[in-house]
VOGU-3710 file (C-alpha; in Angstrom, 3 decimals, decimal comma):
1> xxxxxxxxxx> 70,601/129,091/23,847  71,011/125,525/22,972  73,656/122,899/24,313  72,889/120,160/23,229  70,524/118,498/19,825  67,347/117,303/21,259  67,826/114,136/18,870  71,068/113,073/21,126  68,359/113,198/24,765  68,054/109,478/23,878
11> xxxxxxxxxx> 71,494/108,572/23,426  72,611/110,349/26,417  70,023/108,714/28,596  70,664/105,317/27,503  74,607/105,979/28,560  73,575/107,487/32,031  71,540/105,020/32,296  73,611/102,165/32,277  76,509/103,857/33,701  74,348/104,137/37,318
21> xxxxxxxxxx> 73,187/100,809/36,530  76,950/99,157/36,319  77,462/101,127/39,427  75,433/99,888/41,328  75,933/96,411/40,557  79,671/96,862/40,966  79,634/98,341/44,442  76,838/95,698/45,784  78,667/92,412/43,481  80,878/89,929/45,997
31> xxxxxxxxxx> 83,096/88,354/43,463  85,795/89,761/42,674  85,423/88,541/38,652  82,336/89,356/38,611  83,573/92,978/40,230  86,044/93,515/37,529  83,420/92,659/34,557  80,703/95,265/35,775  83,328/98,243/35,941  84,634/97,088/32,571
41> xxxxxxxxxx> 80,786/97,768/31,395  80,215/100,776/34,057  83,537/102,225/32,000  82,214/101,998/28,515  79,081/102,950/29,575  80,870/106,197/30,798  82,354/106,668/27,660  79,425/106,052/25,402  77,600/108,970/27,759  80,774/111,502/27,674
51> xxxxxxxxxx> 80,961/110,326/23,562  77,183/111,777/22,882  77,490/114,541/24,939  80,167/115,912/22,885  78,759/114,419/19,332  75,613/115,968/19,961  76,692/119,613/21,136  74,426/122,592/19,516  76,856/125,268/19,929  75,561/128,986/18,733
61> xxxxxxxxxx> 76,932/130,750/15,615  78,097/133,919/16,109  77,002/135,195/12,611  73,406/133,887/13,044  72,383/137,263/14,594  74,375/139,225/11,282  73,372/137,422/8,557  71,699/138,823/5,299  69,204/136,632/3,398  70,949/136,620/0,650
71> xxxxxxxxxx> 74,063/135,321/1,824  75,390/131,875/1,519  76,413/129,947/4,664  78,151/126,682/4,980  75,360/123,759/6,144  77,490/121,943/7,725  81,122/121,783/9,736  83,872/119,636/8,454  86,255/119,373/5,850  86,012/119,837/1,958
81> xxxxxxxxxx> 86,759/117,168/0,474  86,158/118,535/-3,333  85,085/121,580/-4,790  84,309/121,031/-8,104  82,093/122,169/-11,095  79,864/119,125/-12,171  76,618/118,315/-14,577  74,028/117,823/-11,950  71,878/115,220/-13,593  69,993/114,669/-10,422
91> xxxxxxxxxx> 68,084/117,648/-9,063  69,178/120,702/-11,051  69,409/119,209/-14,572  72,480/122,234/-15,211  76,273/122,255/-14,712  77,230/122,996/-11,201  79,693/123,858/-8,159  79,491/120,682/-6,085  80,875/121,259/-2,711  80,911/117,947/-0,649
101> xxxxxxxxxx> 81,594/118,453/3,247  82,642/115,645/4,878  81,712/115,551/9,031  83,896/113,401/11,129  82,784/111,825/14,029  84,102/114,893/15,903  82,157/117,414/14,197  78,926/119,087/14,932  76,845/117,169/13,416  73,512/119,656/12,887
111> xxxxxxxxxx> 72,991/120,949/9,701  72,102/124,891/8,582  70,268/126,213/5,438  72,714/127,563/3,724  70,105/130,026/2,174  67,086/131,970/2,602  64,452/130,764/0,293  61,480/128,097/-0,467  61,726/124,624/0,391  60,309/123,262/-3,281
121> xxxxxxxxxx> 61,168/119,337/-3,092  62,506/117,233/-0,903  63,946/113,725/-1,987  64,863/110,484/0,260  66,552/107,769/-1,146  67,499/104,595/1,231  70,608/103,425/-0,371  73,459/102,313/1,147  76,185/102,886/3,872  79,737/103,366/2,081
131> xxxxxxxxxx> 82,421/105,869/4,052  80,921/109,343/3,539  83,830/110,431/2,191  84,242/108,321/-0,822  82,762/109,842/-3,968  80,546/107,141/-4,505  78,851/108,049/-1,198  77,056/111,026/-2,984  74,946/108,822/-5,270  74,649/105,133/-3,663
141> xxxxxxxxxx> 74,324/106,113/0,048  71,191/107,075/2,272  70,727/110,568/1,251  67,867/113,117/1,601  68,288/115,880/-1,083  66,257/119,430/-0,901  65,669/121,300/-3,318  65,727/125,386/-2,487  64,098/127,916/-4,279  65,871/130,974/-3,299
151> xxxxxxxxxx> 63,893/133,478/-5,878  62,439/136,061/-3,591  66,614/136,981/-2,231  68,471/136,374/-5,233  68,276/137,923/-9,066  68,235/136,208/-11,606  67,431/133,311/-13,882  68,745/130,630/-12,079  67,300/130,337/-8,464  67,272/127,305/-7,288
161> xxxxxxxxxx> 70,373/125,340/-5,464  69,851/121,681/-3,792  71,640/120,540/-0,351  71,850/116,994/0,330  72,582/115,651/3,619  74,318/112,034/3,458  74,726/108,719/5,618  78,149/107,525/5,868  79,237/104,025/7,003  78,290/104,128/10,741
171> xxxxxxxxxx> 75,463/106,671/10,283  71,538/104,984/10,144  69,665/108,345/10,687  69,056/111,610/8,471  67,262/113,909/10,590  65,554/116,707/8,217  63,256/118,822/10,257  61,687/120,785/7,028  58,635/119,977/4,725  58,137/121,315/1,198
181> xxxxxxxxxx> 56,378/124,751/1,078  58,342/126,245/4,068  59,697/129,508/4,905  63,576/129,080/5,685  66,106/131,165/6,487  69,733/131,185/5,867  71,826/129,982/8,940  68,577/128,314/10,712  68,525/124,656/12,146  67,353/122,270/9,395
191> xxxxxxxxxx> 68,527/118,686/10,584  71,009/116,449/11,820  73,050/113,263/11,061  74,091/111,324/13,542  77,735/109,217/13,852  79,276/110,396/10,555  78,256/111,827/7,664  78,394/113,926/4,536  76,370/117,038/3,167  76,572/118,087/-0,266
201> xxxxxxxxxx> 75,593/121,542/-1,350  75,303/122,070/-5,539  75,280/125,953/-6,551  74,029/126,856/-10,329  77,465/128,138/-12,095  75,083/131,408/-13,127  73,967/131,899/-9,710  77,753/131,956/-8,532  78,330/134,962/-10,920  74,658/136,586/-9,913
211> xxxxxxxxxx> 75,981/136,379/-6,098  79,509/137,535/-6,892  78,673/140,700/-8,430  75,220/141,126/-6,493  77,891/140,991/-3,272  79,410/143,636/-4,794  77,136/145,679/-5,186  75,575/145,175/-1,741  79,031/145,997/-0,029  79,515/149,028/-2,158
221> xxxxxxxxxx> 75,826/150,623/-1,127  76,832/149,979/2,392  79,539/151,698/2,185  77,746/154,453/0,304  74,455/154,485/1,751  72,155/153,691/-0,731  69,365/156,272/1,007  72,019/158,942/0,047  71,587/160,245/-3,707  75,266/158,921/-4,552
231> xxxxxxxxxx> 74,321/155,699/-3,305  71,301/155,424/-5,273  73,218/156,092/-8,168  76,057/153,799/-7,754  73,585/150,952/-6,514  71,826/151,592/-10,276  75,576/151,365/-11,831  76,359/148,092/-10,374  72,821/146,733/-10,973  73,525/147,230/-14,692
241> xxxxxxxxxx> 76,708/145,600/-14,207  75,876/142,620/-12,272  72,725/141,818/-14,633  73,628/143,489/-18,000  76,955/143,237/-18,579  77,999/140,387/-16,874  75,415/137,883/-18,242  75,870/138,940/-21,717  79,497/138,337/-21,291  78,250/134,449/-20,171
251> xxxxxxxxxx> 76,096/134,265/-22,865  77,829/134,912/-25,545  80,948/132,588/-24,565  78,722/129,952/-23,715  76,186/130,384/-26,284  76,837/132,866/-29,355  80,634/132,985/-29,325  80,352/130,605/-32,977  77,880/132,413/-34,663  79,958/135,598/-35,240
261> xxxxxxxxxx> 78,213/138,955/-35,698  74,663/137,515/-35,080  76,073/136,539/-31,678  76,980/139,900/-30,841  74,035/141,352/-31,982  71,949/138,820/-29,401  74,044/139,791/-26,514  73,942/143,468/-27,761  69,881/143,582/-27,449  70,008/141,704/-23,857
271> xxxxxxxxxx> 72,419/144,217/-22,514  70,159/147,146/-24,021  67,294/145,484/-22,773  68,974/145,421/-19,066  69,917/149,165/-19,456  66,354/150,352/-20,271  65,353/148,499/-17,312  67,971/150,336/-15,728  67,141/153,534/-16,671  67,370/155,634/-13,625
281> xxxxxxxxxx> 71,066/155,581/-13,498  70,664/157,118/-17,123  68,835/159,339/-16,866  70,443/160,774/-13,990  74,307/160,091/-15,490  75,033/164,066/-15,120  73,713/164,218/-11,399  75,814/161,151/-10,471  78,770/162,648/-12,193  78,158/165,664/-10,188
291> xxxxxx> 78,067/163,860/-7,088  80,939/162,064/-7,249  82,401/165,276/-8,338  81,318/166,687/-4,889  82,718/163,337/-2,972  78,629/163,483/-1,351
//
């Protein structure tokens, strides 16, 4: 169990340190100026200490011991402050759901993976030090950007998302405690920011839909226990759902919606494709039905 962020030790000792040091000097000083200026020092010094005890807290997260791999977590505490879908020109090189976080001073400051995955790139830039919360920040500021590869948890085309922790005007220091090539896993201890910053997370507008209707279907096998024969069936059902249907819907109103009946016919062969690859839940349609039938 952790209490406190290891990277705070030096902050805290620097505060105790000159808190017993003002001390002492106050309670051995003779004048009574001289008195007055020491506890005025021996009281910020207290404050500084008390300050980075409580900036630097670790608390656990409940969920860390529930989480699935394939489920998104926030990186960081704070508040949104915009949710919006964006051309990512930066990292992805594909439209977008930026979510910016914005961490007060009185915020936990460490920072989660927000999936399980591959850490594929990492980018620092040194930039600048505007408020965090301006949307400038996300482009001209210190930032450290990483790039997640997420394709051994999620289906899909689109894999990848990027997370991109932030200086803001009083912050110097991006802690990132990852290297490219590692192992992470969603809800883990990746770095830290200290006094005030921002962490931007940028999801693939694809992958949203993959995760919506993969979530789906995971919550309906729990329910149904996907060792049981009905749940086997169902889980093939929604499979063909979440990667047939749905993505041919996306393609063809992103894609083939102006090109008529050669449109359809596109989306037509990817969704037959999906439902040969599917094929267990058609070839066993008439057991399903039966099982449902039976409520087993």
């Amino acid at each position: 169990m952790r209490y406190i962020a290891k990277e705070g030790i030096q902050f805290i000792s620097i505060g105790f340190f000159f808190s017993l040091l003002f001390l002492i000097l106050y309670l051995y000083a003779k004048y009574i100026i001289l008195k007055y200026i020491l506890f005025f020092l021996f009281s910020i010094s207290v404050l500084f200490f008390f300050f980075c005890l409580y900036f630097f807290r670790d608390p656990e997260r409940e969920p860390d011991s529930v989480l699935k791999e394939d489920e998104i977590v926030s990186p960081a505490d704070g508040k949104i402050i915009f949710l919006q879908k964006v051309f990512d020109e930066r990292f992805l090189k594909e439209e977008v759901f930026k979510i910016s976080i914005f961490m007060s001073l009185f915020n936990v400051h460490v920072n989660r993976i927000p999936l399980s995955g591959t850490v594929e790139k990492i980018i620092y830039n040194k930039g600048k030090f505007f408020s965090a919360n301006l949307d400038k920040a996300s482009s001209e500021n210190e930032f450290n950007a990483v790039i997640l590869d997420a394709g051994k948890y999620i289906k899909g085309k689109n894999k990848k998302i990027a997370f991109i922790q932030i200086a803001g005007l009083i912050a110097r220091r991006i802690v990132c405690k990852i290297k490219e090539g590692d192992m992470v896993k969603s809800g883990e201890r990746f770095g830290l920011i200290k006094f005030g910053s921002r962490l931007d997370i940028y999801l693939p507008i694809s992958f949203i839909a993959s995760i919506f209707f993969d979530g789906i279907d995971g919550k309906v096998a729990r329910l149904t226990n996907t060792s049981s024969k009905f749940g086997i069936e169902y889980d093939s059902l929604s499979d063909l759902i979440a990667f047939g249907a749905a993505p041919s819907i996306l393609l063809f109103k992103w894609f083939f919606m102006d090109m008529g009946r050669i449109g359809w016919a596109v989306v037509f062969v990817y969704l037959l494709g999906a439902a040969l690859r599917l094929a267990r839940f058609t070839k066993n349609l008439l057991g399903f039905l039966l099982l449902l039938l039976q409520g087993q």
